[in-house]
Jmol script that loads the backbone (N, CA, C; Angstrom):
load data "model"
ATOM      1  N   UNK A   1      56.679  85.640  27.174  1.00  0.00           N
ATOM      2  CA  UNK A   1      55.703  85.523  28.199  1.00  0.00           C
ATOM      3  C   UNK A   1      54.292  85.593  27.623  1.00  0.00           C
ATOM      4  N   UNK A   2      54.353  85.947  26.781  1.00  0.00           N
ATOM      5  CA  UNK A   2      52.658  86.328  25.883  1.00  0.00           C
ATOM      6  C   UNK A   2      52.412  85.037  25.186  1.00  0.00           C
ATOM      7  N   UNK A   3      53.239  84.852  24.888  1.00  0.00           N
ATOM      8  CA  UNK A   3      53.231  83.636  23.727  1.00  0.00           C
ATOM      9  C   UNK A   3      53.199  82.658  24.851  1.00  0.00           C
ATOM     10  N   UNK A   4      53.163  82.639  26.131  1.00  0.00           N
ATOM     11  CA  UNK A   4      52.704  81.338  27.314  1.00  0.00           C
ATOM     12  C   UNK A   4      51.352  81.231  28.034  1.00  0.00           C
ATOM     13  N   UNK A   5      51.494  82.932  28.230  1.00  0.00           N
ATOM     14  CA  UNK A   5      50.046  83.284  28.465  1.00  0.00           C
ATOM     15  C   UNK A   5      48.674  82.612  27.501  1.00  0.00           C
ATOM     16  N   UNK A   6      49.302  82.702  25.884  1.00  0.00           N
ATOM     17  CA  UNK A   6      48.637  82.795  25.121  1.00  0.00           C
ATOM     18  C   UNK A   6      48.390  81.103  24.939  1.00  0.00           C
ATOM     19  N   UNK A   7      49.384  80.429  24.926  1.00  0.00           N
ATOM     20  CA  UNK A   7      49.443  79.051  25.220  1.00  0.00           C
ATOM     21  C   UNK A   7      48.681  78.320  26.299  1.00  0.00           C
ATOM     22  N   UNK A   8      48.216  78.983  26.775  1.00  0.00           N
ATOM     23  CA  UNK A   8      47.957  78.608  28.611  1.00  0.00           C
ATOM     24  C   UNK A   8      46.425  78.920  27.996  1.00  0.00           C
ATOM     25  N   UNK A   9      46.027  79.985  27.560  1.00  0.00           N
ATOM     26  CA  UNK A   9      44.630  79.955  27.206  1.00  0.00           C
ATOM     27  C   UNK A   9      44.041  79.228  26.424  1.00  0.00           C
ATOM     28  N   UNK A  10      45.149  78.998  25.423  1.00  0.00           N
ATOM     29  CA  UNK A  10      44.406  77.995  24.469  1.00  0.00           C
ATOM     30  C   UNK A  10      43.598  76.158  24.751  1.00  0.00           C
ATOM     31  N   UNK A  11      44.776  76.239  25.832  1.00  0.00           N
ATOM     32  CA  UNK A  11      45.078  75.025  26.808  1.00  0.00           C
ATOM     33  C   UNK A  11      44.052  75.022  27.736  1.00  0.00           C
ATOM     34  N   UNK A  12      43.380  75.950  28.390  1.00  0.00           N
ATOM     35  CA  UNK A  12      42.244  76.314  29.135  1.00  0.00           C
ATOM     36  C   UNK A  12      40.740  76.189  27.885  1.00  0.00           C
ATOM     37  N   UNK A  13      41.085  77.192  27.063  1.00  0.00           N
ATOM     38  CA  UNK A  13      39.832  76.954  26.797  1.00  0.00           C
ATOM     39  C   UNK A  13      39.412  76.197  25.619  1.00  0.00           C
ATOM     40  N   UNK A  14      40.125  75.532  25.209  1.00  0.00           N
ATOM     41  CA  UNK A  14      40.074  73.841  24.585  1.00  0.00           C
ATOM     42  C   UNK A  14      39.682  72.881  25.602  1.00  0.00           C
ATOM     43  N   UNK A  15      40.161  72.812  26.879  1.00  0.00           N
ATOM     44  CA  UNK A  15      39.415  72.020  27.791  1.00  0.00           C
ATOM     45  C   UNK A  15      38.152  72.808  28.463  1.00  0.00           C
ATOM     46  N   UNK A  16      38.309  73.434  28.610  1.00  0.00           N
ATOM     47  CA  UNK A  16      36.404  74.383  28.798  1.00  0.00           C
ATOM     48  C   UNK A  16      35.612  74.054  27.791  1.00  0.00           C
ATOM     49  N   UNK A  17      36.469  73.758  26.339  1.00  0.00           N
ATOM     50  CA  UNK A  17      34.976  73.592  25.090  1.00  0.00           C
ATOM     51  C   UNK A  17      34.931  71.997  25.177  1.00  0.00           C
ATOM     52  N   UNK A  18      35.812  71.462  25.563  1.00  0.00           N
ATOM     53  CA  UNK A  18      35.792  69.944  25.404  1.00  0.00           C
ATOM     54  C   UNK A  18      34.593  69.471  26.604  1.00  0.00           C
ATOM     55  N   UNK A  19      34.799  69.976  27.634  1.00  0.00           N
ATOM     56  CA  UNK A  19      33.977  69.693  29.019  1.00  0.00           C
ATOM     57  C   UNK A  19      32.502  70.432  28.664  1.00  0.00           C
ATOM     58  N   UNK A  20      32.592  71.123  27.622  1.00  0.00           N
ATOM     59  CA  UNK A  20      31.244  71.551  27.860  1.00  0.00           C
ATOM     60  C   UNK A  20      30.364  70.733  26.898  1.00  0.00           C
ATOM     61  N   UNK A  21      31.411  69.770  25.676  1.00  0.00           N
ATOM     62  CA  UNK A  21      30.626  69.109  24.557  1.00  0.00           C
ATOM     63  C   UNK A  21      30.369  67.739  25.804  1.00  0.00           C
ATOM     64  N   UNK A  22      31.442  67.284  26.721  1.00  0.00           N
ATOM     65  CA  UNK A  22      31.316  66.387  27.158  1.00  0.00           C
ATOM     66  C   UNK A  22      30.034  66.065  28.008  1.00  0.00           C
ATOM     67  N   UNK A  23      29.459  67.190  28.655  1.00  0.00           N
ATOM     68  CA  UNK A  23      28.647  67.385  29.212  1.00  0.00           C
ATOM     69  C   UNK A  23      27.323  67.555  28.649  1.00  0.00           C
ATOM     70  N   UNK A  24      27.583  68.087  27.731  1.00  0.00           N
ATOM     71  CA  UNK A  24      26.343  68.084  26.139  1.00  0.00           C
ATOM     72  C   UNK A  24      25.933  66.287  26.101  1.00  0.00           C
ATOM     73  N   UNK A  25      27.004  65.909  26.026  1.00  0.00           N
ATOM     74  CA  UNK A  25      27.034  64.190  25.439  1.00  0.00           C
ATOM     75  C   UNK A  25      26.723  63.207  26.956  1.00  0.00           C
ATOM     76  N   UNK A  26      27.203  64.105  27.962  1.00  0.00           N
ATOM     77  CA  UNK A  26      26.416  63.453  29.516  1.00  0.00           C
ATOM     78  C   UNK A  26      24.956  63.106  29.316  1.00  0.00           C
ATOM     79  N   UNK A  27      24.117  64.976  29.161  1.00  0.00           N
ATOM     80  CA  UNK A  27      22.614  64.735  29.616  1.00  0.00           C
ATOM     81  C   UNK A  27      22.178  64.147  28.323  1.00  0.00           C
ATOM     82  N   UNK A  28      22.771  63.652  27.181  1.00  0.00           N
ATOM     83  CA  UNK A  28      21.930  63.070  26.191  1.00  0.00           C
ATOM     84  C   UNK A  28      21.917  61.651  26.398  1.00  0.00           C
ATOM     85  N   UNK A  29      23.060  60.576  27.304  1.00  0.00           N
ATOM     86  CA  UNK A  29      23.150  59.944  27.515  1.00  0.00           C
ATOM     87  C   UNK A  29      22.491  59.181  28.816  1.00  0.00           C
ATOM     88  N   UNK A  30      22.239  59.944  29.832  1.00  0.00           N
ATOM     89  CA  UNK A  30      21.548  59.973  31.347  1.00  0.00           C
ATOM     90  C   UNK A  30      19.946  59.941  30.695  1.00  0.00           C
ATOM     91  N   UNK A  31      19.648  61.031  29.465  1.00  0.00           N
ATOM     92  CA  UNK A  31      18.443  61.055  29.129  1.00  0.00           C
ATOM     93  C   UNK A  31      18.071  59.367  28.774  1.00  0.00           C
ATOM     94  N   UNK A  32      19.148  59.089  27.150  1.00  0.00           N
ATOM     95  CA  UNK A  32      18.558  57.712  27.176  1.00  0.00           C
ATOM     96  C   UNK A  32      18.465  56.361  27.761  1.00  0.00           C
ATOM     97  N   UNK A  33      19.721  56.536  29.116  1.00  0.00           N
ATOM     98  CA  UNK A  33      19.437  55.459  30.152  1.00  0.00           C
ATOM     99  C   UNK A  33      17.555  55.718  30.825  1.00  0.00           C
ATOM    100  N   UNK A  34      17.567  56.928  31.133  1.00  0.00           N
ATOM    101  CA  UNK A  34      15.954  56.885  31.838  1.00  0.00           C
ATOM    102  C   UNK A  34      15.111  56.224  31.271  1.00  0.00           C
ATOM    103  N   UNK A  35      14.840  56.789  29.482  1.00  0.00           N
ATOM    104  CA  UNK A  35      14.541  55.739  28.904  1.00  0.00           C
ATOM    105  C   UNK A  35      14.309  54.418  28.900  1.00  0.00           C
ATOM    106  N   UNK A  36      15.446  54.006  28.787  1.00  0.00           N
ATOM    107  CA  UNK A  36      16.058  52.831  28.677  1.00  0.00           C
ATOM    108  C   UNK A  36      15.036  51.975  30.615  1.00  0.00           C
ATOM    109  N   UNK A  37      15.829  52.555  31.171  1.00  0.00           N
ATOM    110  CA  UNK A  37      15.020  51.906  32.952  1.00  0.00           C
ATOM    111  C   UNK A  37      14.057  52.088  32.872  1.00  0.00           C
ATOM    112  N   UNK A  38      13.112  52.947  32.138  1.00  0.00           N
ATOM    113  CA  UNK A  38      11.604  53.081  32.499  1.00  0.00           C
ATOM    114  C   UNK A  38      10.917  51.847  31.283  1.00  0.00           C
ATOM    115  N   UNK A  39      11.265  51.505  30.209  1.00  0.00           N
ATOM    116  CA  UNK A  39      11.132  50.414  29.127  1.00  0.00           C
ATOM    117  C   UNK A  39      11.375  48.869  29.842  1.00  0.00           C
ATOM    118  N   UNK A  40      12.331  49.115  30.560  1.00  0.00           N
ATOM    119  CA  UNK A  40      12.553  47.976  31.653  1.00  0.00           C
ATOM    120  C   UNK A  40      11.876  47.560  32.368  1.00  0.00           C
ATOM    121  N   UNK A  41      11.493  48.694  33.173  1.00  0.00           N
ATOM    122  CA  UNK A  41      10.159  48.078  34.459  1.00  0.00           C
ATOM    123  C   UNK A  41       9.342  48.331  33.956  1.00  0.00           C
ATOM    124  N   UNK A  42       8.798  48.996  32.298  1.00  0.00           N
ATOM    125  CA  UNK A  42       7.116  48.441  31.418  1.00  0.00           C
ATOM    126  C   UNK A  42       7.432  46.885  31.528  1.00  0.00           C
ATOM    127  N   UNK A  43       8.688  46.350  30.488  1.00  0.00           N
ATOM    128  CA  UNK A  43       8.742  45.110  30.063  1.00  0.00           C
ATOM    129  C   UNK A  43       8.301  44.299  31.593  1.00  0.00           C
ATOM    130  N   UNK A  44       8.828  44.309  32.866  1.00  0.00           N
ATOM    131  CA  UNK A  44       9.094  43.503  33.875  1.00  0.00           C
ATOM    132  C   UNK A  44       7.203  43.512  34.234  1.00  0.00           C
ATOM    133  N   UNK A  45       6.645  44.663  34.307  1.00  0.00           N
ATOM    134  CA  UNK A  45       5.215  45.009  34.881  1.00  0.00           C
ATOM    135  C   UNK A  45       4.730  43.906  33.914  1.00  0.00           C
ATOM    136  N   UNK A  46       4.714  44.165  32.337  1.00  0.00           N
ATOM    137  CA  UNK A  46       3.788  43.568  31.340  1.00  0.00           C
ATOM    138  C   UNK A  46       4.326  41.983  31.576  1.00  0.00           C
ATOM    139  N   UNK A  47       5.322  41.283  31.756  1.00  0.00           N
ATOM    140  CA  UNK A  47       5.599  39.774  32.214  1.00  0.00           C
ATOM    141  C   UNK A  47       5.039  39.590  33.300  1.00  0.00           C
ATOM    142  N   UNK A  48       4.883  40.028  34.307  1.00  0.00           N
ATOM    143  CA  UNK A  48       3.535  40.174  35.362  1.00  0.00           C
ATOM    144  C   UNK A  48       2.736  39.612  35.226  1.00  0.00           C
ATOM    145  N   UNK A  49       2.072  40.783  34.198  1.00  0.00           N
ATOM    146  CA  UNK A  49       0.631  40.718  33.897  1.00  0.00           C
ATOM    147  C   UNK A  49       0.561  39.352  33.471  1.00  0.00           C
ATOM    148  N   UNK A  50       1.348  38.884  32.409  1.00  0.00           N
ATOM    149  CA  UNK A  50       1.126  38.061  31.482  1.00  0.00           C
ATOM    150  C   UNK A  50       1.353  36.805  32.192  1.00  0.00           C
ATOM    151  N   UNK A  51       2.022  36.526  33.064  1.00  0.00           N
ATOM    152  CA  UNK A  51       2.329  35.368  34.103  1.00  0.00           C
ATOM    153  C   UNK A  51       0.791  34.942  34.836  1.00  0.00           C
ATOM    154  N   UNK A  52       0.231  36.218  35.463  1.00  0.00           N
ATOM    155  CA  UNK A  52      -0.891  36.118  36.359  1.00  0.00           C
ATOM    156  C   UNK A  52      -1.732  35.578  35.478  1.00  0.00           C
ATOM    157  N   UNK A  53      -1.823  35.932  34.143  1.00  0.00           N
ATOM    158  CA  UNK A  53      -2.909  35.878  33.081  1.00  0.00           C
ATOM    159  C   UNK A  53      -3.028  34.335  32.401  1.00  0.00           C
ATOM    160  N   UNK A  54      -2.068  33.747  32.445  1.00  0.00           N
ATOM    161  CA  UNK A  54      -1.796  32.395  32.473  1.00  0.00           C
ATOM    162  C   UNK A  54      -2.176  31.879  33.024  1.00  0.00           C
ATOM    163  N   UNK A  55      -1.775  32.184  34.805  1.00  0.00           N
ATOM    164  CA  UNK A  55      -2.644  31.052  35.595  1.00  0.00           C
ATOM    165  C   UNK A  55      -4.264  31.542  36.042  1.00  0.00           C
ATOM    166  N   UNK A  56      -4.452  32.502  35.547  1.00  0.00           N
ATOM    167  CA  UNK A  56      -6.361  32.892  35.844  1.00  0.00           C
ATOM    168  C   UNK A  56      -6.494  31.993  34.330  1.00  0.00           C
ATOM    169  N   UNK A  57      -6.148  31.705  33.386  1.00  0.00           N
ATOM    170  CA  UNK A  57      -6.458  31.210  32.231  1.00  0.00           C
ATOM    171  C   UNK A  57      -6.311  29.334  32.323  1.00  0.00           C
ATOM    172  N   UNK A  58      -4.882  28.999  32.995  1.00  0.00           N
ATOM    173  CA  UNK A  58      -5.325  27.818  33.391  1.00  0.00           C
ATOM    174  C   UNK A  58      -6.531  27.433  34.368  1.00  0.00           C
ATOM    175  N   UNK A  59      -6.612  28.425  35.509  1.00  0.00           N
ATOM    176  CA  UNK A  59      -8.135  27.993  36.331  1.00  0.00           C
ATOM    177  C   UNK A  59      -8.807  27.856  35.625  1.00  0.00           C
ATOM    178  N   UNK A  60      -9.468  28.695  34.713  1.00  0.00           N
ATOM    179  CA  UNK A  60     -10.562  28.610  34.042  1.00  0.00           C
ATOM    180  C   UNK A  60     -11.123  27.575  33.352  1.00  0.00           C
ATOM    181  N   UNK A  61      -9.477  27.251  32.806  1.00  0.00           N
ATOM    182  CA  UNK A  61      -9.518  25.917  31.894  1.00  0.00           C
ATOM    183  C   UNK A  61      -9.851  24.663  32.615  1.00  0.00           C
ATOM    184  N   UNK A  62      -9.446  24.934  33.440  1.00  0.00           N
ATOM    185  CA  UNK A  62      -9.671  23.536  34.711  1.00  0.00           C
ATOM    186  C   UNK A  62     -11.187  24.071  35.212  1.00  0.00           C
ATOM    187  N   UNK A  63     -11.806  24.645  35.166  1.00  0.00           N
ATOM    188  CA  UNK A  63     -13.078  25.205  35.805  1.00  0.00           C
ATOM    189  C   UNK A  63     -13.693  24.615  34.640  1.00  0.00           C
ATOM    190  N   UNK A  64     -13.644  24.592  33.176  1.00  0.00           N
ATOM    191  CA  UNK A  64     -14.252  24.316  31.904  1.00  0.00           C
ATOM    192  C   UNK A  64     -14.450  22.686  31.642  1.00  0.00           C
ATOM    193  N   UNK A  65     -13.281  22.214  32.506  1.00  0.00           N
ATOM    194  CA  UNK A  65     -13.120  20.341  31.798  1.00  0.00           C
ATOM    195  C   UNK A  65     -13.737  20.216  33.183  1.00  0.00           C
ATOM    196  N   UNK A  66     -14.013  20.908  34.260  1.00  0.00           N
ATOM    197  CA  UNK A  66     -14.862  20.264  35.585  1.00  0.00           C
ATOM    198  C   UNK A  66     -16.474  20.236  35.285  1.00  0.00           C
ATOM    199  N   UNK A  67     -16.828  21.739  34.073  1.00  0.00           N
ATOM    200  CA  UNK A  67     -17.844  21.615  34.056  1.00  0.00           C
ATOM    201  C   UNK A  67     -18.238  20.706  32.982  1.00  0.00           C
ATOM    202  N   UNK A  68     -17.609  20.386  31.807  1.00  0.00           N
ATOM    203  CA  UNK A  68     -17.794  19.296  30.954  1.00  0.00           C
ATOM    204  C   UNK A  68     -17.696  18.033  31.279  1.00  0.00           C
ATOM    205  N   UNK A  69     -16.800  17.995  32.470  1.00  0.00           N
ATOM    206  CA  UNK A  69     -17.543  16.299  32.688  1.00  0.00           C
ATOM    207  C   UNK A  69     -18.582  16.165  33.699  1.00  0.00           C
ATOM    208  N   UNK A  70     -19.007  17.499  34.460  1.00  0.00           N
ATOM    209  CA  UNK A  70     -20.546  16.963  35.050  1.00  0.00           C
ATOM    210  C   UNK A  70     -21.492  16.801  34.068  1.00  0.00           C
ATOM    211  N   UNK A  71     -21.377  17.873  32.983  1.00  0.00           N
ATOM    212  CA  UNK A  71     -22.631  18.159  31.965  1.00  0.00           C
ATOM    213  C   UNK A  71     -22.242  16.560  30.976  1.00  0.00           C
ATOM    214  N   UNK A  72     -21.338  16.281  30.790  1.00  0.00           N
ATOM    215  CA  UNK A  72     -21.464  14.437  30.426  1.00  0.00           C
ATOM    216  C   UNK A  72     -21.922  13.904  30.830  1.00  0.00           C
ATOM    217  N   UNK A  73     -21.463  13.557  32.358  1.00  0.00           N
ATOM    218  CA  UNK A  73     -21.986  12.881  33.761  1.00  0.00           C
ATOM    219  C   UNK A  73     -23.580  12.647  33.559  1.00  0.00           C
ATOM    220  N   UNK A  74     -23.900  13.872  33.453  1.00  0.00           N
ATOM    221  CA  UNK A  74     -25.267  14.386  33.614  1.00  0.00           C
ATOM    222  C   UNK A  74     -26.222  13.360  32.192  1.00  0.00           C
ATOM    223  N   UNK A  75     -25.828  13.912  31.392  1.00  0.00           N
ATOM    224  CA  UNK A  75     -25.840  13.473  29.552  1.00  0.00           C
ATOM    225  C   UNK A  75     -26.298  11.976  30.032  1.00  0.00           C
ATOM    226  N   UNK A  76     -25.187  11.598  30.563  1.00  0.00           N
ATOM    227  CA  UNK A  76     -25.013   9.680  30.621  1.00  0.00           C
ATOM    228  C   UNK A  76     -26.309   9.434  31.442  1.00  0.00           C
ATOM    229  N   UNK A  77     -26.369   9.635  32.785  1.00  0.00           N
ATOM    230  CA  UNK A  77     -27.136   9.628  33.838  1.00  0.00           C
ATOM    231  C   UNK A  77     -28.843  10.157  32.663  1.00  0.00           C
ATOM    232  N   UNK A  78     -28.884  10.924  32.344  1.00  0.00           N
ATOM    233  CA  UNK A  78     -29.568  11.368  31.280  1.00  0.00           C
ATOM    234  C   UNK A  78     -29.953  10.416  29.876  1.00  0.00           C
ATOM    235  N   UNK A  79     -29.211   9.306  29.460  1.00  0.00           N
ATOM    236  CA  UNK A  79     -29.355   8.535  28.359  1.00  0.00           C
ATOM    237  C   UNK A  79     -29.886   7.523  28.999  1.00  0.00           C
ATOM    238  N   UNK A  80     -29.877   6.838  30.183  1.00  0.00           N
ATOM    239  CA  UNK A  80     -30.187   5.502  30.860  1.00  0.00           C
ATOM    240  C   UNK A  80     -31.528   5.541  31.035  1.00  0.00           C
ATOM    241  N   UNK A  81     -31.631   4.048  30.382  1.00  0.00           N
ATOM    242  CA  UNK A  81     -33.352   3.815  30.021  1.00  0.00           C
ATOM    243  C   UNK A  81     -34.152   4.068  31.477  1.00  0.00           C
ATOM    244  N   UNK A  82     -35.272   4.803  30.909  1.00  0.00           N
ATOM    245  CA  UNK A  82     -35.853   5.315  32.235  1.00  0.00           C
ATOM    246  C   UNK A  82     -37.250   4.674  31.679  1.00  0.00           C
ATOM    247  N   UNK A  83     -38.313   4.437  32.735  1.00  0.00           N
ATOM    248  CA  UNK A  83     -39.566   3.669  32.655  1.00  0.00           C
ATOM    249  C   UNK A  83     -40.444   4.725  31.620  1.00  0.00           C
ATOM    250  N   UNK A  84     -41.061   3.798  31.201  1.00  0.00           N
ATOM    251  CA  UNK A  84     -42.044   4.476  30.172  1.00  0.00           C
ATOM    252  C   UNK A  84     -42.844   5.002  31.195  1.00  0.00           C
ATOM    253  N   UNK A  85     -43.500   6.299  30.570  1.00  0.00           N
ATOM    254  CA  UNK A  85     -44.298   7.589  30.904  1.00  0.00           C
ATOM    255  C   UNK A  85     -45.754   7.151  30.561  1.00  0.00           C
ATOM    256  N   UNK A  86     -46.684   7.097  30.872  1.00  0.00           N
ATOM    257  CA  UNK A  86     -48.176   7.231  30.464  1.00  0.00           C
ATOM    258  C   UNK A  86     -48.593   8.273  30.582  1.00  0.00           C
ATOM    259  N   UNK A  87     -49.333   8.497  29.390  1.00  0.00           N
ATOM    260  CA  UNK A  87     -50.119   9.430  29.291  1.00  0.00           C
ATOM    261  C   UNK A  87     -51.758   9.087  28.788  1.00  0.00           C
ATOM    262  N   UNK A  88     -52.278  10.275  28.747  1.00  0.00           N
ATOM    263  CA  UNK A  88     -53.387  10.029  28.078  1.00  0.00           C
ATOM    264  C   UNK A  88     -53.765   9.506  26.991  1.00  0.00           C
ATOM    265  N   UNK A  89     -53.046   9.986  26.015  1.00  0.00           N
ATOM    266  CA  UNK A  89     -52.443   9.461  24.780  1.00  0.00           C
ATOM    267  C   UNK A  89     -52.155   7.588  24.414  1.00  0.00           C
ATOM    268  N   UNK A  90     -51.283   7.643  25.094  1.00  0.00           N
ATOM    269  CA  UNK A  90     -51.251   6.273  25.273  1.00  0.00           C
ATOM    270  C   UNK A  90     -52.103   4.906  26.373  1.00  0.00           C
ATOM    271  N   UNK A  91     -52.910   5.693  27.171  1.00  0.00           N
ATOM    272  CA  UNK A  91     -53.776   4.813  28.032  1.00  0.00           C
ATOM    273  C   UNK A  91     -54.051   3.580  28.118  1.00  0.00           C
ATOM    274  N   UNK A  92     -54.339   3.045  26.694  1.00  0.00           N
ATOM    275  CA  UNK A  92     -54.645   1.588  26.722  1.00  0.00           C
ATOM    276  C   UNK A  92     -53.091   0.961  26.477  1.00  0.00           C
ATOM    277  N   UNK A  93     -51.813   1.427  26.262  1.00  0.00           N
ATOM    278  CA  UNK A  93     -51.174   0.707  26.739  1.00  0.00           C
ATOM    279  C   UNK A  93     -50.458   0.512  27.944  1.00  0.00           C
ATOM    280  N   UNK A  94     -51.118   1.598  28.684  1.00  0.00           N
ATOM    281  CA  UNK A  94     -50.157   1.714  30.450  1.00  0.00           C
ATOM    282  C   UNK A  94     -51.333   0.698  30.756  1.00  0.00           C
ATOM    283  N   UNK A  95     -53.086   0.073  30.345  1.00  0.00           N
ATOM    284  CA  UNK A  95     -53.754  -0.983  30.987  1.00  0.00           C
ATOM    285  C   UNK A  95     -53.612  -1.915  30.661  1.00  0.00           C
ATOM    286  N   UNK A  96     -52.516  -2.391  29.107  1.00  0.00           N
ATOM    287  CA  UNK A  96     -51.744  -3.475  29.305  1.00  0.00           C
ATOM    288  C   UNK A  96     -50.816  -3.597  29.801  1.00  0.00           C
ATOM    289  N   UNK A  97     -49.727  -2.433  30.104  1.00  0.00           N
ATOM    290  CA  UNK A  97     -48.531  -2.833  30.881  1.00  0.00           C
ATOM    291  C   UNK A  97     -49.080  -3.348  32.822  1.00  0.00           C
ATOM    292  N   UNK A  98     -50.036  -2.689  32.823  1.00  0.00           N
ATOM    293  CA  UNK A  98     -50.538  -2.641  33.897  1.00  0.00           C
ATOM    294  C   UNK A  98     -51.057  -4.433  34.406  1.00  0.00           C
ATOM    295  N   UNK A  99     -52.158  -4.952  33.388  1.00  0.00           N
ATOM    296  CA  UNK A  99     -52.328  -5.875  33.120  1.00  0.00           C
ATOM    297  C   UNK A  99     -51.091  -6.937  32.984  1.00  0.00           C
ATOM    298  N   UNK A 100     -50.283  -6.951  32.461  1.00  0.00           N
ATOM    299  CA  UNK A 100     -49.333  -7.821  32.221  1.00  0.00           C
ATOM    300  C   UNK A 100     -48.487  -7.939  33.809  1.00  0.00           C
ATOM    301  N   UNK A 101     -48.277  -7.036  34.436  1.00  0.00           N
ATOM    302  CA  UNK A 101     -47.331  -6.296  35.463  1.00  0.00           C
ATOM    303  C   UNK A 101     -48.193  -6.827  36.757  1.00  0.00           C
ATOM    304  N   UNK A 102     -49.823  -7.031  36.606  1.00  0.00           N
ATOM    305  CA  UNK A 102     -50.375  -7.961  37.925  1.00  0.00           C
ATOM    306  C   UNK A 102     -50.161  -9.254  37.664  1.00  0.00           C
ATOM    307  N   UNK A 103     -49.842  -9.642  36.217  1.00  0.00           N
ATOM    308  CA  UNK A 103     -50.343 -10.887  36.128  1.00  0.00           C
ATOM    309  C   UNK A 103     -48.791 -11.660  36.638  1.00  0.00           C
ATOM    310  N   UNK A 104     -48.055 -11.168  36.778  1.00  0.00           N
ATOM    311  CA  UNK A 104     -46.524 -11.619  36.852  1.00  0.00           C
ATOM    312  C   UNK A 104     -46.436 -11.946  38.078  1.00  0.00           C
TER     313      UNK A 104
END
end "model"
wireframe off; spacefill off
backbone 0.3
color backbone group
């Protein structure tokens, strides 16, 4: 009867030390899932970011080729022969253009 008793404890508390390593090996494992889910929704937040950041970066880009082709626009509109200027400087030839310009 001792020798069952004694059997019976061993049997008990081999599964008491086993359940208690098992449980050791639980919260180390629960720990690195948290881990693990909180690395997850960084990664998911930072693809976010980086999605939104794309398309504020395409506007911009499209905001950049809208303003480069007015400032062309402009350039061109800007290169087209425009009437000569008189000045003081030049006087006697704005009273020949002048001259020439009645006589026509």
């Amino acid at each position: 009867m001792k020798g069952l008793f004694k059997l019976l404890a061993f049997i008990l508390a081999a599964l008491g030390l086993s359940s208690k390593a098992s449980s050791k090996r639980k919260e180390k494992v629960k720990k690195i899932d948290t881990k693990i889910k909180d690395n997850v929704k960084e990664v998911k937040v930072s693809k976010k970011k980086v999605t939104e950041l794309k398309k504020e970066s395409k506007k911009d880009s499209s905001a950049i080729k809208e303003k480069k082709q007015s400032i062309a626009k402009k350039k061109a509109q800007k290169k087209q022969p425009s009437k000569k200027k008189f000045t003081k400087d030049n006087s006697d030839e704005a009273a020949e253009f002048l001259k020439d310009f009645a006589s026509k």
